[in-house]
N, C-alpha and C positions, 0 to 999 in steps of 0.2 A: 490198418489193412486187415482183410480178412485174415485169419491164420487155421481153422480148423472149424469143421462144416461137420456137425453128428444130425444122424436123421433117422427117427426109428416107429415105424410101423405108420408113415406114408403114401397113400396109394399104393403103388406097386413096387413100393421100397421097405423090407425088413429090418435092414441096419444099414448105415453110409457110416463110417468116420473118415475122413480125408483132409490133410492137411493139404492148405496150401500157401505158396510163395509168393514172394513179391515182386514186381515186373512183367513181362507180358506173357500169359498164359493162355491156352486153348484148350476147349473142350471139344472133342466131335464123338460120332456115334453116328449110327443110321436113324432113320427118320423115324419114331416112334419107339427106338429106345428107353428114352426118359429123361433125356434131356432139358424137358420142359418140369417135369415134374418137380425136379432141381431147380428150377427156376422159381417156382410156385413155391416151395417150401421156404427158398432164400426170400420172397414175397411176404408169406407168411412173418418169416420174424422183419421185416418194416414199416408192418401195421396193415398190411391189407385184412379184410374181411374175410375168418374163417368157415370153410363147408363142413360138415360133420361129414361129409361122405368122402372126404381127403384120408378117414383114418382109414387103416388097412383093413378090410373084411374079416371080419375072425376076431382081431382085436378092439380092446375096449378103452385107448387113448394112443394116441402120437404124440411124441417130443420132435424139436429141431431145437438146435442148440448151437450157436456160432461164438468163435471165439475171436477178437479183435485185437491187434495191438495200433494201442494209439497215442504211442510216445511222439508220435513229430507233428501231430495235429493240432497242440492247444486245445482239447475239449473238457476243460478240468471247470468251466463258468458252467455248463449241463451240468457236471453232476454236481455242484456244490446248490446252486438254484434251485435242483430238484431233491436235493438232502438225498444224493443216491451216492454208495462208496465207489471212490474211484481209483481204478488200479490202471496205470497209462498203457501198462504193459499186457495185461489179459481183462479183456473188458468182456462180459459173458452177457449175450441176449440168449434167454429161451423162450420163446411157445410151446403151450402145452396145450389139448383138443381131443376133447372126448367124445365117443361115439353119439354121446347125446345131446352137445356141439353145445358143452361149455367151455369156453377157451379162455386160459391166464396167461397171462405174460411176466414175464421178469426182467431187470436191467440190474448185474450181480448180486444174484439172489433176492432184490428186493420187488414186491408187488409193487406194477403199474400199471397205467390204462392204457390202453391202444392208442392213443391221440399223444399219446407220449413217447409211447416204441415209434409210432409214425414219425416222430419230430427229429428222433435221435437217430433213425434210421435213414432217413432225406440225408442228414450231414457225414453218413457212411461210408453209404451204395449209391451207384447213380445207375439205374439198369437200363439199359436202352435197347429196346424191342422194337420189333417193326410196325406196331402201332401209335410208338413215338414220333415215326417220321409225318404224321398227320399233326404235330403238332407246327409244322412248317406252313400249315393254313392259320396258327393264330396271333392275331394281333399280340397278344400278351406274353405269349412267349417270345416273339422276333424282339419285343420290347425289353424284355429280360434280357436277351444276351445282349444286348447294348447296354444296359446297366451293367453287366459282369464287367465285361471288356470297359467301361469305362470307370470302374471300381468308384462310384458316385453314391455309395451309401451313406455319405455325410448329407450330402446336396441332396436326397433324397429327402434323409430323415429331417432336413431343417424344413424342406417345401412340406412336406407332410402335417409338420404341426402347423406351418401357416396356412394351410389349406384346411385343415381341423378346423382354425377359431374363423376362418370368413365361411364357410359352407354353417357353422354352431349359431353366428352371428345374423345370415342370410336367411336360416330358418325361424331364426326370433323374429326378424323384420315381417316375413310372412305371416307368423304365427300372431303379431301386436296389429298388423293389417285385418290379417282376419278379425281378432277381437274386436278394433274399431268400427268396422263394418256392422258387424251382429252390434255390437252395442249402440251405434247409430240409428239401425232398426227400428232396435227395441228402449230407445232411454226414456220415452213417455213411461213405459210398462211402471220401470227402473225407476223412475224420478218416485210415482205414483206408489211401490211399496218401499220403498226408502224412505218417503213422507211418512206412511202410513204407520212404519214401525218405529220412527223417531216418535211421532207426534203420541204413541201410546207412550213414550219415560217408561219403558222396562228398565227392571234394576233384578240384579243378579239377586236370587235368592226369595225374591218379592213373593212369588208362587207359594211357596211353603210355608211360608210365615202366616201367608193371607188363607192358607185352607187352615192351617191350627186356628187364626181367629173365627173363624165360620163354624167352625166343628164345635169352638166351644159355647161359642154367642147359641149355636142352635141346639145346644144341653142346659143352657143355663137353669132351669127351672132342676131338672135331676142333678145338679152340680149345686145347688143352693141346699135343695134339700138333704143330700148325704155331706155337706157342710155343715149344718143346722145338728142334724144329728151325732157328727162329730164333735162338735163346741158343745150340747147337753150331755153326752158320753161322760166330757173329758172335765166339764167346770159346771156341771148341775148341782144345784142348792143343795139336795139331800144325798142323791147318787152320784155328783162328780167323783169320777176317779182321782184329779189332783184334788180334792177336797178333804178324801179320804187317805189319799196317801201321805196328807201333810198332817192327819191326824197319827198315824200310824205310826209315824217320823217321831211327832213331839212323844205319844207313848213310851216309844223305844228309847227317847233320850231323857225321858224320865226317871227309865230305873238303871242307866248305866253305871251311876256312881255305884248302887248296892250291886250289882249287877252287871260286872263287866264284859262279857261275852258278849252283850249285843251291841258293842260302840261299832265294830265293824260293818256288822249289819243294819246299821241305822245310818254310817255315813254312806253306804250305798245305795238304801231306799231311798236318802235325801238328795243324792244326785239323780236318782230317778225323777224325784218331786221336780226337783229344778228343769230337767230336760222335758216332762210332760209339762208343765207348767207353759216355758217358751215353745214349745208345737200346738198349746193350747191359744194360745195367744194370736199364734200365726191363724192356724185355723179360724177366730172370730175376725184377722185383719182381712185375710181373704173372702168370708162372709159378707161383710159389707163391700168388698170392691165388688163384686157380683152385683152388676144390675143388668138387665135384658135392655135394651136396646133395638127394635124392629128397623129403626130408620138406618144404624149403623151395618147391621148383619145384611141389609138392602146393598148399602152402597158394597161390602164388601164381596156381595156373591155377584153384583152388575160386577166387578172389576173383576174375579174371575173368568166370567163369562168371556170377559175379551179376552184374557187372555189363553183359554182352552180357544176362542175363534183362531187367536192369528195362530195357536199351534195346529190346530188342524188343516187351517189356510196352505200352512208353507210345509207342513208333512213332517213335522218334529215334536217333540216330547218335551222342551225346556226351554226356559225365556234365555238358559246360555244358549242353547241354537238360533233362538232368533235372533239373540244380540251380537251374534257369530254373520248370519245372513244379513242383518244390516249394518255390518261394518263391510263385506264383500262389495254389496250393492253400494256403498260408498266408496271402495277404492276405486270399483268400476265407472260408476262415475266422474271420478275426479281423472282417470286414464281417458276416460273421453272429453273432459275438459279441457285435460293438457298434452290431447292426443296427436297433433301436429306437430307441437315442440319436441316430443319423446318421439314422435316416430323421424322425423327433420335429424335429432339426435343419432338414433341408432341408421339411420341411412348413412351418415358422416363416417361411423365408426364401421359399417360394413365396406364403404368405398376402400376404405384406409386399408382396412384389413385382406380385400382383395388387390390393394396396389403391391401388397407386401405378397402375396401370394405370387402371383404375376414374376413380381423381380426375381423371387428365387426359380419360379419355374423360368427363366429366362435364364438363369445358372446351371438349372438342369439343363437345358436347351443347347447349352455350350457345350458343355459335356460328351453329351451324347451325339452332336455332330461333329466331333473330333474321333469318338471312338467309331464312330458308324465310318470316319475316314478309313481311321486303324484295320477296321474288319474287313471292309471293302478291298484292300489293299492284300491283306492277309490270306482272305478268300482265293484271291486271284490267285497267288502264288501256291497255295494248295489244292488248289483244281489240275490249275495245267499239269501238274504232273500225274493227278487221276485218270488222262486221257481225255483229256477236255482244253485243247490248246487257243481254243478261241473262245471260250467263256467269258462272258460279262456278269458281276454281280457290283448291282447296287445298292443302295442303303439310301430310302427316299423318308425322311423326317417331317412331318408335316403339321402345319399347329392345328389345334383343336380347342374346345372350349375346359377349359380345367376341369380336373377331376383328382382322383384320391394317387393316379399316378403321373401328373403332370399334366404339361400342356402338349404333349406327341404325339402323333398318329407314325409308328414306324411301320415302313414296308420294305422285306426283302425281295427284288426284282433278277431274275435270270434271265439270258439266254445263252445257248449251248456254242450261239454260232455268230457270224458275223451278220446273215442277213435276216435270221430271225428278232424283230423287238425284245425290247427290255419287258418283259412280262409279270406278275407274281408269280414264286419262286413254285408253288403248291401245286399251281394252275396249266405250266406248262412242263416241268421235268419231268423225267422218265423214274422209272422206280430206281432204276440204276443209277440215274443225276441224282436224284435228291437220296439214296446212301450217301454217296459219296459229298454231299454237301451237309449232310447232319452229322458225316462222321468228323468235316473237317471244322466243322462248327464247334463239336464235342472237343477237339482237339485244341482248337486255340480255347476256351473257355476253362478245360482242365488248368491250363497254363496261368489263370486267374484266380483260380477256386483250388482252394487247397482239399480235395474231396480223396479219402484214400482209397475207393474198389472203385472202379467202374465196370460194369459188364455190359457186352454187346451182343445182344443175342442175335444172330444172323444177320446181320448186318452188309454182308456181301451179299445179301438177295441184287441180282440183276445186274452182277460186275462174275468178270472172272479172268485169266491169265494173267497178264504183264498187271490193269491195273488193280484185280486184288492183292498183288505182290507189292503193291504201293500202300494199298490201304493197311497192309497188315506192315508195315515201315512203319505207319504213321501210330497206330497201335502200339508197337514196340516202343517206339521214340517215347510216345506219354507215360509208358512206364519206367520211363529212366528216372522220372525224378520223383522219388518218393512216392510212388504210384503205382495202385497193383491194377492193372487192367485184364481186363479176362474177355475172350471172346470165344462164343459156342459159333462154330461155322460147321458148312459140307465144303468146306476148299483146302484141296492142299496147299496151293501158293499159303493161302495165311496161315494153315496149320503149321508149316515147314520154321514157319519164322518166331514160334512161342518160343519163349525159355523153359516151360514146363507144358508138358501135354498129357489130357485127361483124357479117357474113355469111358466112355457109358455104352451099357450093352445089356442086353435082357438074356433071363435064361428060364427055362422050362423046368421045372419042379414039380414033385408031385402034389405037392400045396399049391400049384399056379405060377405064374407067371412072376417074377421078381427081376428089379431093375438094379443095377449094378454100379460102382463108379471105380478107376482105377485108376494110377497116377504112368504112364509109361515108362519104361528104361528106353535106352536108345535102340535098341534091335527093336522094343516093339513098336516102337516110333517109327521106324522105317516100314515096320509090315504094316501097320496103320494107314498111312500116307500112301504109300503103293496099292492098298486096297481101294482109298478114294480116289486111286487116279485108274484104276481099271477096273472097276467092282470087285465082285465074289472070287473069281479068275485071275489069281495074282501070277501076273508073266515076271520074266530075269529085267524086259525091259521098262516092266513099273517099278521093279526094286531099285534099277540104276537109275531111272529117274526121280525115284525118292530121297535117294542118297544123295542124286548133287540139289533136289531140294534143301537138304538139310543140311548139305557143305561138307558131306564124312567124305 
C-alpha cells in the first residue's frame, strides 16, 4: 500500500510530504484546490507522460517520490526479473522533470524506463476517475472482468499458445498459396532461367581462374620475353650469374686449406649457387611451357563472355550468386511440383491446429459463463441496496470467430426498472447508475485481484444522501482486507465514513498561489464535514449534523 507521498515544486505544490494509512481514507477540498493536481503527480510516478509545464514556475526540476509497503502482495518475481532490489517493506518509486522536460524515473534508487514504472505501477494503484466510467462502452474491458471473476489465467494462457501456432500456421497456408499462385504464373519464366543456368555448368571459382588464364595467354609474348632474359641473366655461356658463381665457389675452395677464413664464405656462396641454379632451371621449364595459343585464349574469353552475360542478366557479381539463384529457382520449382501434396499437408496440420484451438476456447467458454453467472448474481445484490431495487443486469456471452482472446463477445446489459428492456449497460444509465455499477464492479473485482491502493476520484458524481452512505460502506468494506482504498469526494455522507481524512486547500502567498495537503484530527474533521454540509457559513446545526455523521 501506499505509505508516504513527497511532492516538491509541482504545479501549484512547493513541498507535500504526507503519510498515509491503510483502509478507507478520504480526501476533499473545494473544487479547484488541488486535488487533481495530487492526482496527476500520483499519475506521474505510474508512467503517464510527463509536461514540462507540471514544474513549478520559478523552479528548474520537480520530484514525486512514493513510498510503498509491499509485504502481503508477493511482488518479489518484478523485482528479481527486472534485477531491481527489493525491499517488501519500503519499496521507493521516484519521478524526476525538469524545466526543460527531461524526465528519469526510478524503482529503489535504480534507473528505469517508463514502460516499466507503467508495468509496476498497473500492479500498485488502480485509480479510478470518471473517465473510467466510459470504459463501460468497451467490449474488452466487460471481457476482463469476466476473466478476473473467473480467475481463468491458466485456460487463458493454454488457449493463447494454441491460438499462436493455428493463426502461425493459417498464415503459412496463405503465405505457400500465394507462392503457388505467383509461381504458377510465372514457371515457364522459371523453368526457362533455371535451364539456362544449369545448361551453362558454373562451378564455384571458375571466373577467376579463367580471367588469370586470359590475362596471361594475352602477355604471353612479354612473359616469354622477360623469361628469355631471365634464363640468359642467370645460365648465359660467358655472363651467367650461376656460371660465375660456380666459378667463384671452386676459387674460394681452392685456397681454404692455405687459407681458412673463407671456408665459411664459400659454403654460403655455394648454397647461393645451389638455389640460383634450381630457380634457373625453373625459369628455362617455364620458358618452354609458354606457348601462345590464339584458338585457346578464344575459347577462354567466349566462356567469359557468358559468364559477365548471365551476371549482368540476373544483376549479380559472382558465379556464387548465380549458383545461389539457380538452386532458389530450383526449390521453387520443385514447391510447385509438390505443390498440392505440401499445401493438402499443411491444410491437415492447420485444421488440427484450430480443432485444438476451438476446444480450449470451449474451456474458456465454461469459465466465463459460470463467472458471468457469479457477477450477474453479485451485481444484483450490490445495486439494490444502491437505490436501485429493481435492477437487472445481465452478462450476455456470445461466440464469435476466434481471436488472440477467445471465442466471446461479452455484453453487460442494464435496466434500472422492471418495464424498461435489458439494454447495454453504457447506452442506457444514468451517470449516477453507472457510478454505482463501476463502483460495485470495482468492488467485487478488488475481492479477486490482490491490488493494494485503489483510488476513486469522485466517484459519487450523480448520487448523494442515503445511497452515497452505501457506496462509501462499500469503499470501507474493500478496505478491510489488506486494502488501502482512497477516495477524493465533495460528499459528506462518504467523507464521514473514512478512517482517515485528508484536506487540500490553497493559499495565497506572495510568491502565488500554493496548494496544500493535511491529514485531519477529529475536531477538524467535524469542521470539515459541517462545512460541506452548509458551505462557507458553518451553523451549530451543520456541527451536530456532522458529528452524528461521524458517530462522536
Amino acid at each position: 500500500m501506499l505509505s508516504q507521498l513527497y511532492i516538491k515544486n509541482f504545479t501549484l505544490i512547493d513541498e507535500l510530504d504526507m503519510e498515509f494509512r491503510s483502509g478507507f481514507s478520504v480526501i476533499t477540498g473545494e473544487t479547484g484546490a488541488g486535488k487533481s493536481i495530487i492526482l496527476g503527480a500520483i499519475g506521474l510516478l505510474l508512467g503517464q507522460r510527463a509536461d514540462s509545464k507540471s514544474v513549478k514556475l520559478g523552479t528548474d526540476r520537480c520530484v514525486i517520490e512514493a513510498h510503498f509497503n509491499l509485504s502481503r502482495y508477493g511482488m518479489e518475481d518484478f523485482f528479481e526479473q527486472n534485477e531491481i532490489d527489493y525491499d517488501a517493506e519500503d519499496t521507493i518509486i521516484r519521478r524526476e522533470l525538469t524545466a526543460a522536460g527531461k524526465s528519469r524515473a526510478f524503482i529503489n534508487d535504480t534507473p528505469v524506463a517508463l514502460s516499466m514504472l507503467k508495468e509496476l505501477g498497473e500492479r500498485l494503484v488502480d485509480v479510478h476517475s470518471q473517465h473510467q466510467n466510459l470504459l463501460l462502452n468497451k467490449q474488452d474491458f466487460q471481457l476482463s472482468v469476466v476473466d478476473v471473476i473467473a480467475q481463468d489465467t491458466k485456460e487463458l494462457d493454454d488457449y493463447c499458445q494454441a491460438f499462436v501456432r493455428y493463426h502461425d500456421l493459417k498464415k503459412e497456408e496463405e503465405q505457400l498459396r500465394e507462392e503457388i499462385e505467383q509461381g504458377r504464373q510465372s514457371v515457364d519464366f522459371m523453368q526457362f532461367q533455371y535451364d539456362e543456368l544449369t545448361n551453362a555448368r558454373l562451378s564455384d571459382g571458375e571466373q577467376e581462374e579463367l580471367e588469370q588464364r586470359s590475362e596471361t595467354m594475352s602477355h604471353s609474348e612479354d612473359i616469354k620475353t622477360a623469361l628469355y632474359e631471365a634464363e640468359t641473366a642467370l645460365s648465359g655461356d660467358e655472363s651467367g650469374v650461376v656460371g660465375n658463381l660456380k666459378r667463384a665457389v671452386s676459387a674460394l675452395q681452392g685456397i681454404e686449406r692455405v687459407y681458412p677464413d673463407v671456408a665459411e664464405l664459400a659454403e654460403r656462396m655455394n648454397s647461393c649457387y645451389i638455389e640460383l641454379k634450381d630457380a634457373a632451371s625453373e625459369v628455362s621449364g617455364k620458358l618452354e611451357d609458354i606457348d601462345f595459343d590464339p584458338a585457346e585464349l578464344e575459347t577462354v574469353n567466349a566462356r567469359l563472355d557468358r559468364i559477365y552475360e548471365l551476371e549482368k542478366k540476373y544483376k549479380v557479381d559472382s558465379i556464387a550468386e548465380l549458383l545461389a539463384i539457380q538452386e532458389e529457382l530450383g526449390r521453387k520449382l520443385s514447391n510447385i511440383e509438390n505443390s498440392d501434396e505440401a499445401l493438402a499437408d499443411l491444410q491437415r496440420q492447420v485444421e488440427a491446429a484450430m480443432q485444438e484451438a476451438c476446444a480450449k476456447a470451449d474451456v474458456l467458454t465454461k469459465k466465463r459463463q459460470k463467472a458471468a453467472e457469479v457477477i450477474e448474481k453479485q451485481m444484483q445484490s450490490r445495486l439494490v441496496p444502491l437505490g436501485m431495487p429493481h435492477v437487472r443486469f445481465q452478462i450476455v456471452v456470445e461466440k464469435e470467430p476466434l481471436s488472440r482472446n477467445g471465442q466471446d463477445k461479452v455484453s453487460f446489459l442494464f435496466s434500472a426498472n422492471t418495464s424498461t428492456p435489458l439494454q447495454p449497460v453504457a447506452q442506457v444509465a444514468s451517470g449516477g447508475e453507472i457510478a454505482r455499477v463501476m463502483l460495485s464492479l470495482k468492488a467485487m473485482i478488488s475481492g479477486a485481484v490482490k491490488l493494494p491502493t485503489i483510488i476513486f476520484d469522485e466517484i459519487d458524481t450523480g448520487v448523494s444522501g442515503k445511497i452515497a452512505e452505501q457506496m462509501a460502506q462499500i469503499m470501507a468494506e474493500m478496505g478491510h482486507h489488506d486494502r488501502q482504498v482512497i477516495s477524493i469526494t465533495h460528499l459528506p455522507q462518504i467523507a464521514a465514513l473514512g478512517s482517515t481524512h485528508y484536506k487540500v486547500y490553497k493559499e495565497e502567498t506572495p510568491q502565488g498561489t500554493t496548494s496544500h495537503m493535511q491529514m485531519l484530527t477529529q475536531d477538524e474533521r467535524v469542521g470539515e464535514i459541517a462545512q460541506m454540509l452548509s458551505g462557507s457559513d458553518v451553523s451549530e446545526a451543520a456541527i451536530q449534523n456532522a458529528k452524528q455523521l461521524l458517530k462522536l
